[in-house]
C-alpha positions in Angstrom: -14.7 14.1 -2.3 -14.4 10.1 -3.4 -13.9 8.1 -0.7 -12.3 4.3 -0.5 -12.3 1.4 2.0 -10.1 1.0 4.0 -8.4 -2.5 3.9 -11.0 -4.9 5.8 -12.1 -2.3 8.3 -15.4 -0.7 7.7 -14.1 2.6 7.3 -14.1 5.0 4.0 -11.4 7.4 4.3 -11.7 10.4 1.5 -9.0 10.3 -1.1 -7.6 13.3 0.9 -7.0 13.4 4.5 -6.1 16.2 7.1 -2.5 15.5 8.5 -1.5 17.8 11.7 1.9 17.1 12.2 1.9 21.1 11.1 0.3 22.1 13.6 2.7 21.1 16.2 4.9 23.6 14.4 6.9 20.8 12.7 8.0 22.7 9.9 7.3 26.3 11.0 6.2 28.8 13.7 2.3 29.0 13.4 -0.9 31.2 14.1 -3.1 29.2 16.4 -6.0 30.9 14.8 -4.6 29.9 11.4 -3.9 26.8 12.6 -7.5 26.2 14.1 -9.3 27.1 11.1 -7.0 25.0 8.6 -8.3 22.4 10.1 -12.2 23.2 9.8 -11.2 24.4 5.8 -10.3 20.8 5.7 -13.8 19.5 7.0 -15.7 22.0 5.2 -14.0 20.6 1.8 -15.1 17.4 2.5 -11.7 15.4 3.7 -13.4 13.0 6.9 -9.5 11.8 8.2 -7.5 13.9 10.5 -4.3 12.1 11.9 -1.7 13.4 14.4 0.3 12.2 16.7 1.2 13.3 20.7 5.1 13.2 18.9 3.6 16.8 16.7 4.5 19.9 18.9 5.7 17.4 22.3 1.6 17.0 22.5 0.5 20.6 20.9 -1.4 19.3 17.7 -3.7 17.5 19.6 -4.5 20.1 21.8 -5.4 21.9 19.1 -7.3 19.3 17.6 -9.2 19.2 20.6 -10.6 23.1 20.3 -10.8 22.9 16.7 -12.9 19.6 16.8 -14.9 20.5 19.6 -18.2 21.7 18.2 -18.1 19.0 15.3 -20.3 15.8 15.5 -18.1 13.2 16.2 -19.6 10.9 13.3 -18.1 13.8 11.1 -14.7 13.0 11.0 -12.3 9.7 11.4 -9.8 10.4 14.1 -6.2 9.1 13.7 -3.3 9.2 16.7 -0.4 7.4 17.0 2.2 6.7 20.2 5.0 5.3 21.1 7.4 8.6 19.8 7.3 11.3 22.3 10.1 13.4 21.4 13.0 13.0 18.9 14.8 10.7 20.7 12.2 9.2 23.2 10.1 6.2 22.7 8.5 4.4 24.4 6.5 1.3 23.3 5.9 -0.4 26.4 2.2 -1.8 27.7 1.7 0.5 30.5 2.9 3.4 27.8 0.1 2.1 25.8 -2.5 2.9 27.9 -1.3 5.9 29.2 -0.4 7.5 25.6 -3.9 6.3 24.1 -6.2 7.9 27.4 -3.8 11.4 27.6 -4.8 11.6 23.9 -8.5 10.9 24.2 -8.4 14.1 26.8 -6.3 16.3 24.5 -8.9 15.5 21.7 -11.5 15.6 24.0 -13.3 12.5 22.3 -14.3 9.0 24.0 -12.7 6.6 21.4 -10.0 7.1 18.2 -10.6 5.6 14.7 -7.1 4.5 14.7 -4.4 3.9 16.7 -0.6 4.0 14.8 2.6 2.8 16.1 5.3 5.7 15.6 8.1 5.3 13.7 8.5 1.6 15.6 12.1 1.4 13.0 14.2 3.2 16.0 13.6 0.0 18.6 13.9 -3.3 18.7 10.8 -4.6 16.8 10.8 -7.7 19.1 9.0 -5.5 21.3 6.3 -4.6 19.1 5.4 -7.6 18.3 5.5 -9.3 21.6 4.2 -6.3 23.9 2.9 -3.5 21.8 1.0 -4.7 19.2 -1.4 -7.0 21.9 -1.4 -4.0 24.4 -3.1 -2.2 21.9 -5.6 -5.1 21.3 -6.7 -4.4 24.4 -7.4 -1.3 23.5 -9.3 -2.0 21.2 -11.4 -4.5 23.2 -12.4 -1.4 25.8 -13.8 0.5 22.7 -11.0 3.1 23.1 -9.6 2.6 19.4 -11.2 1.0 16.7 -8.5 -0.2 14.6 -4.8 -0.3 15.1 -1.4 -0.2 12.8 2.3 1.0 12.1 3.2 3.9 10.6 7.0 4.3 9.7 9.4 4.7 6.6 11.7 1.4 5.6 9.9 -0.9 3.3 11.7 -3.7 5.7 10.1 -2.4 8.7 6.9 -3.0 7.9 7.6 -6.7 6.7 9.3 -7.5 9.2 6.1 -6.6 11.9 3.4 -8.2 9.4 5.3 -11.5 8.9 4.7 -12.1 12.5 1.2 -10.2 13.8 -1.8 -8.8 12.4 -2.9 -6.0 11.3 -5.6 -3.6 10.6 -3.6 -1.0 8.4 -0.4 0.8 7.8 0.6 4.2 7.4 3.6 4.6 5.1 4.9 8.2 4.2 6.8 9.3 1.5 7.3 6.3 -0.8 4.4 7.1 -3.1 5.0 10.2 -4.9 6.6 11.5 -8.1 10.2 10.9 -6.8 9.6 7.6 -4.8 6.8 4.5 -5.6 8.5 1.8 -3.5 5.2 1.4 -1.7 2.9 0.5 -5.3 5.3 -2.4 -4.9 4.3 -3.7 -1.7 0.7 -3.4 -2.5 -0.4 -7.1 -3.6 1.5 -8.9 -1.0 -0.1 -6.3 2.2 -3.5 -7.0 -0.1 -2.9 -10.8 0.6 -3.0 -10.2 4.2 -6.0 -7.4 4.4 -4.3 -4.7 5.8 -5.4 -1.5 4.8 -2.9 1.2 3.1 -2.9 4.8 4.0 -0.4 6.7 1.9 0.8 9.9 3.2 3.4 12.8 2.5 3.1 13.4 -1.1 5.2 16.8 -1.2 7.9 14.6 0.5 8.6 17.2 3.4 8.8 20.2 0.7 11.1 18.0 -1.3 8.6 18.4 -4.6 7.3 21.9 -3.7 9.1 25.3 -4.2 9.0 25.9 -0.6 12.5 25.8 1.0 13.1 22.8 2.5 13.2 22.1 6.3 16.8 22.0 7.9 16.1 18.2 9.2 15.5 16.8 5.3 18.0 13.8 4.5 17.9 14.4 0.5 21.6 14.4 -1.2 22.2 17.3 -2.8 21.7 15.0 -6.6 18.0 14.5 -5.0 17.7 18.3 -4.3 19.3 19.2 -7.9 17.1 17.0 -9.7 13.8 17.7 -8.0 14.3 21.4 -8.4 14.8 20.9 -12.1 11.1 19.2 -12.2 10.3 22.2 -10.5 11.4 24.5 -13.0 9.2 22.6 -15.7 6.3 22.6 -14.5 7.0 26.4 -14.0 7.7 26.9 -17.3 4.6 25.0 -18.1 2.3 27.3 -16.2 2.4 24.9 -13.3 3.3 24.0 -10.0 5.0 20.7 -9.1 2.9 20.8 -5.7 0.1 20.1 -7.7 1.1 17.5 -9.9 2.7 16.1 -7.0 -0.6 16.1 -5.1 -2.5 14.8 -8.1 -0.2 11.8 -9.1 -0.3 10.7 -5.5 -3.9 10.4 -5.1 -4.8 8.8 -7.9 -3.9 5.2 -7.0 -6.9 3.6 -5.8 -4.7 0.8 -3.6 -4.0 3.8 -1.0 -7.4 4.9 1.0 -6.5 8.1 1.3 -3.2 10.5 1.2 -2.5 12.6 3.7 -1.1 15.4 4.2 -1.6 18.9 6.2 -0.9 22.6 6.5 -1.5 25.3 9.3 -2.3 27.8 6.4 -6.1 26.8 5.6 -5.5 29.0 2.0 -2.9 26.4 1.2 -5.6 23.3 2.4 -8.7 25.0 0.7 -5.9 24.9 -3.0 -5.4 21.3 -2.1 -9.0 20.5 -2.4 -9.4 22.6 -5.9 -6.5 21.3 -7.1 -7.4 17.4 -7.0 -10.5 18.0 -9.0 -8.7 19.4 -11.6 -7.1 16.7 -14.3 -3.7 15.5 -14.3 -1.3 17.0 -17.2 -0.3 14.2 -18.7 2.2 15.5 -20.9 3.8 17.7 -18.2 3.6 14.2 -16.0 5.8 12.3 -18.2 8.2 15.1 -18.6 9.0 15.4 -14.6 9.2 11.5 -14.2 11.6 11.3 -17.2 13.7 13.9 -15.3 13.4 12.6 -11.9 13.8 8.7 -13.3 17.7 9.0 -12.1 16.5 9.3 -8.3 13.3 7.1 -8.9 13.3 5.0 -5.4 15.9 7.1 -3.5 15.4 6.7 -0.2 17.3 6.9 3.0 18.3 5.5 6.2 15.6 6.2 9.5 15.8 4.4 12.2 18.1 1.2 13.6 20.0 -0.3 10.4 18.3 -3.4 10.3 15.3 -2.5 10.1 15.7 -1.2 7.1 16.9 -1.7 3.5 20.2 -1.1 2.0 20.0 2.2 -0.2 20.2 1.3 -4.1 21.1 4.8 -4.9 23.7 7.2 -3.2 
């Protein structure tokens, strides 16, 4: 599997990485064994990036990770946790949270150090604290030889502005504004470049908004969103397709992101993923489902605090 670097770190993610918010049961009920083995179909493919969060299953997908993972040299994979989100409505970003969330995770993964270490969905606070408390906690961190490289992962554009006009960086994690229906984050690109951060691009099925899987009861897309993206569903039906796939191709291919993730606890569905981005792009069937989706291109909607994000240019 092609792999790019990763900003200025010296990591090389593969174009495809392992995400396990699914196996905290985020969209579904799950087989553990199911589960478990989805995430060793991912390895045996060749994707090298897992990332989770202690937030997936209140702490359950990276207790999984840790008996999956166990019998896998550790220079195998790239491991990717985040803290700060706890629960849907608990956060904590606080130093002495730092600490804490970062060593519980280490013995939940049961590893001695973490390739990266995210900020969850920082939109929801005041981002004052980030920057003053957070952000050199984690440094800290990173000093011990706990976590290797650290970052933000959230949704508003604004958000992750706002934090990168005023600290460093190492990367950021930004989901659901590269794929078929959304490119918002292709346009951030040069000006994150300027600064050296790394991009990891992640959610390219949007949370089953571009698949014909049902979609979860928590999804924020207007019922125009849901209308038009079922209609690029149909054609690529009708062209023999799926738009999963095209979905998962078209959001690979831009060689600005390091990798896209995204996950499954059914390993059948990871083990497509893998055919299915060696296979070419239909080009033809591509401009067809982005001529019908350009009415909702860059929809997007509110997460978080209000400021911290932009104002919505479509309804």
């Amino acid at each position: 599997m092609e792999k790019r670097k990763l900003g200025n770190t010296d990591l090389e993610l593969t174009t495809l990485g392992f995400g396990a918010s699914s196996m905290g049961a985020e969209f579904r009920n799950v087989d553990v064994t199911e589960a478990l083995n989805s995430v060793r179909t991912a390895l045996d493919c060749g994707m090298n990036l897992v990332d989770t969060s202690p937030y997936y299953g209140r702490g359950q997908s990276e207790v999984l990770l840790g008996y999956a993972l166990q019998d896998v040299p550790r220079d195998a994979y790239h491991l990717c946790t985040k803290l700060g989100r706890y629960a849907p409505n608990h956060f904590d970003f606080s130093a002495k949270r730092v600490a804490e969330s970062v060593d519980i995770s280490l013995e939940r993964m049961r590893t001695d150090h973490l390739d990266i270490v995210l900020c969850h969905d920082p939109e929801f606070v005041e981002l004052n604290q980030l920057i003053d408390e957070t952000i050199p906690a984690l440094r800290k961190i990173q000093q011990q030889g706990k976590a290797r490289y650290i970052g933000v992962s959230g949704y508003p554009m604004k958000m992750f502005r706002e934090i990168l006009s005023q600290v460093d960086l190492d990367l950021i994690l930004s989901y659901n504004h590269y794929t078929l229906q959304n490119t918002m984050l292709a346009d951030e690109v040069p000006w994150l470049q300027s600064k050296g951060v790394g991009i990891m691009n992640a959610a390219p099925f949007s949370a089953r908004l571009l698949t014909e899987a049902e979609l979860p009861v928590w999804h924020k897309a207007t019922p125009d969103v849901r209308a038009r993206c079922q209609q690029a569903a149909d054609a690529c039906r009708e062209a023999g397709s799926d738009i999963a796939k095209l979905a998962l191709q078209y959001s690979i291919q831009n060689p600005a992101f390091s990798t896209c993730i995204t996950g499954s606890a059914n390993p059948d569905r990871v083990a497509q993923w893998c055919e299915w981005i060696q296979e070419p792009i239909d080009q033809a069937l591509l401009e067809e489902v982005l001529k019908i989706l350009q009415p909702i291109h860059n929809w997007f909607y509110i997460e978080g605090l209000p400021q911290n994000n932009d104002t919505p240019k479509i309804d």
